[in-house]
C-alpha angles and dihedrals in degrees: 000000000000127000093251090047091057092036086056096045091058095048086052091043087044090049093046085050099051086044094052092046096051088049086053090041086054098043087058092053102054084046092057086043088055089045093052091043092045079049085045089057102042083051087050087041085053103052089042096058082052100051086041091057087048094059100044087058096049099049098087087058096044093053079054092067104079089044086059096044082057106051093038084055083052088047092045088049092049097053094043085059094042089052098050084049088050094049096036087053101045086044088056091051092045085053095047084043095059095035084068105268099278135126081220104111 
């Protein structure tokens, strides 16, 4: 062979080999980028176990929630209805106060 030909030929080998060595390089790269992403989801399985347990704890309070909605609406209603009593009641006695105090219409 002449020494162009082999010239050439290691140019060609050299440039095979770079080109080898950049697709390995790359390959490791996307597997430590899986390995990061497969790290990324058990973090994320994690948290959601915990938030799942939470919840889990939480939902008999939770299911509580309508049933005390409902009892602090009865409590609003009788107050409301103890306060119109009280203030009908302290404005008839004002009225029969200033009429003079007597059961005479």
């Amino acid at each position: 062979m002449s020494k162009v030909t082999e010239n050439d030929l290691k140019r060609l080998e050299n440039l095979i080999n770079d080109r080898f060595d950049r697709l390995e390089e790359g390959q490791k790269t996307l597997e430590d980028g899986q390995k990061t992403l497969e790290k990324g989801q058990t973090e994320i399985k994690e948290r959601l176990a915990v938030i799942e347990t939470r919840q889990a704890d939480w939902k008999p309070s939770m299911d509580k929630i309508p049933d005390l909605a409902e009892k602090v609406g009865e409590l609003k209603n009788w107050r409301q209805i103890v306060i119109i009593t009280i203030t009908a009641t302290i404005s008839g006695l004002v009225g029969w106060v200033i009429r003079g105090g007597t059961l005479k219409p």
